[in-house]
N, C-alpha and C positions, 0 to 999 in steps of 0.2 A: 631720581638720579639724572644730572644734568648731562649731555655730549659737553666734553672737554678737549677741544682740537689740538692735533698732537703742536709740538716747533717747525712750522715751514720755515724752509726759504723759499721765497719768491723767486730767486735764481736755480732755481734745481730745472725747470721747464724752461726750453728755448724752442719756440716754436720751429718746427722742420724749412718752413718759408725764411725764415730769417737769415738760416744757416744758409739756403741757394740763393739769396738776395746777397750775401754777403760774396760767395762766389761770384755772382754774375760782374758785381762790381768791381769784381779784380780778374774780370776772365781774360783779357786782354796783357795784364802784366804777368812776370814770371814769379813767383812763391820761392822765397828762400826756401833750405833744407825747414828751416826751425819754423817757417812759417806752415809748410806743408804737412809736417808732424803733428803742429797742434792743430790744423784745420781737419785733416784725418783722425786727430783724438776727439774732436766735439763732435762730427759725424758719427762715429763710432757707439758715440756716448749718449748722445741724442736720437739715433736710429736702432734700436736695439736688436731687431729682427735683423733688421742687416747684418750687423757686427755678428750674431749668432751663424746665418745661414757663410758668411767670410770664414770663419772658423771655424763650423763643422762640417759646411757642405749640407747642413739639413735644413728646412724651410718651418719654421714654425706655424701653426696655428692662427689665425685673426684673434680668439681668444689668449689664448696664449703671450702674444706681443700685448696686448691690454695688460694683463694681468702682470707680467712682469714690470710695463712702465707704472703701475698704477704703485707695485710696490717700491719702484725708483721714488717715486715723487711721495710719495707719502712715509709718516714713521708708522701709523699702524695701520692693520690691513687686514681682511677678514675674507675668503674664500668659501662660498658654500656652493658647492658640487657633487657629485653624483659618484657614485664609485665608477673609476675607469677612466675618468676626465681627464689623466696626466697630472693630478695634483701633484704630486712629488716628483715628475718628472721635471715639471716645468718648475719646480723649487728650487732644482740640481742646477737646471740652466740657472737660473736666479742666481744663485750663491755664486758659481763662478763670473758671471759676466760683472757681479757685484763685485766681486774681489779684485778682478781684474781694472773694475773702474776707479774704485777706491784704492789702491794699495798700503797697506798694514791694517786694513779694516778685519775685526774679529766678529764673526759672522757664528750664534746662538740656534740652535735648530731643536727645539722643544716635539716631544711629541710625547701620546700615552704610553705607548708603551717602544724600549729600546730598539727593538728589528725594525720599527720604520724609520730610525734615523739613520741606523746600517744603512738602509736598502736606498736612502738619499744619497747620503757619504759614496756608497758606492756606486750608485747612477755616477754621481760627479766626478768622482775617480775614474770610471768608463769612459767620460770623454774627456780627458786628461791623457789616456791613454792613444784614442785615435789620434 
């Protein structure tokens, strides 16, 4: 059985340097509304711990930010961990920050058996609510 690499883009990774080289060289000038938006959307989208600790006020993990950008940039994805790790925890952030970055993306949550896709759904519905 051969590895079969899933469809990249090469554009899915923007290195974090690129993004503050790209401000640095407009620090000087004023950012329209429209410019300001999408510079704060690729920030956002490219910093993920960021974007998470912005909206919930909580700090992720050094693991955690890995394993969530590793599922941004890649189509498949394989997690083996320990019971307690926040596997489903940090899935819930997943799904939402996904959703939020993608808009009308339909997001598939597979597991053995039904209570641990509840107990995702409703991690993520939890912080929907705060």
């Amino acid at each position: 059985m051969a590895w079969i690499d899933g469809y990249q883009h090469e554009s899915r990774l923007i290195a974090q340097s690129d993004l503050l080289a790209e401000y640095k060289a407009r620090a000087n000038e004023t950012f329209t509304d429209e410019e300001a938006r999408l510079f704060l959307g690729k920030m956002f989208r490219y910093n993920l711990g960021f974007t998470w600790e912005f909206l919930s006020k909580e700090i992720l993990f050094p693991f955690q930010e890995i394993w969530i950008n590793s599922w941004f940039a890649k189509d498949n994805s394989l997690v083996v961990a320990g019971r307690g790790c926040s596997k489903s925890y940090t899935l819930a952030i997943f799904c939402l920050l996904y959703s939020i970055t993608h808009p009308g993306v339909k997001i598939i949550i597979l597991a053995n058996v039904f209570r641990r896709v509840r107990s995702i759904l409703e991690t993520a519905e939890g912080f929907c609510k705060k």
